[in-house]
N, C-alpha and C positions, 0 to 999 in steps of 0.2 A: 533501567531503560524500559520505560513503557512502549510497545509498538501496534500501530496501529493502521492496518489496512482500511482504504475507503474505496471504496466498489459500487457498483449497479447490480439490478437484480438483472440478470437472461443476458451480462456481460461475458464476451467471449474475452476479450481482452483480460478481466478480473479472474478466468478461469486457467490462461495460462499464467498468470501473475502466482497465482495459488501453488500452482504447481514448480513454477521458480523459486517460490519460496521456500516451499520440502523440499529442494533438491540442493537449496542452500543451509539448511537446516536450521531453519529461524525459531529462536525460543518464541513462548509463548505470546500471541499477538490478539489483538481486537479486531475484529473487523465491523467497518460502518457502512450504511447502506446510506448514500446521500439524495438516494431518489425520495424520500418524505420528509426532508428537513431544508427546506428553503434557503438558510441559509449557509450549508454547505453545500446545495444542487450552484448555488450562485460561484462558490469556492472553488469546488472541485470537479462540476458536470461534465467539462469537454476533458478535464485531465485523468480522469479516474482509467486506472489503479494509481493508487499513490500510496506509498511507505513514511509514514512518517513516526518520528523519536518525539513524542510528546514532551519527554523531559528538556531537549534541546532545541525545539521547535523546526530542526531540517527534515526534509524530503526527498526523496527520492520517486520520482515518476515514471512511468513505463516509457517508453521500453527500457528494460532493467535484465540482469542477467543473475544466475546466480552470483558471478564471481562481483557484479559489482553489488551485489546485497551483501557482502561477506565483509569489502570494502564499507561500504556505509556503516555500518554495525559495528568497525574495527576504529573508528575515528574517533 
């Protein structure tokens, strides 16, 4: 499972995202900044934080909790 966070920079939202995440204890993860890539600013700008499983292409978007990070990862 490849996992990859996609975030803003001076995001408060991305900042609790981060910390749902340690609380969920997510293996090791990517994170991407969509503010200098066009087109993921186009993709993801109004939804970011977003959780997604690269290998299976699903999502999970804020608001998110641990319990359901533990959920999405467990599927």
């Amino acid at each position: 499972m490849r996992l990859i966070l996609f975030q803003r920079d001076d995001c408060h939202l991305c900042d609790l995202a981060l910390a749902v995440l340690a609380q969920a204890r997510l293996p090791a993860f990517e994170s991407v900044f969509v503010d200098d890539d066009a087109q993921l600013e186009a993709r993801y700008g109004e939804r970011v934080p977003v959780l997604r499983d690269e290998d299976s292409g699903e999502e999970i978007g804020w608001p998110f909790d641990a319990a359901a990070v533990t959920r999405f990862l467990a599927r």
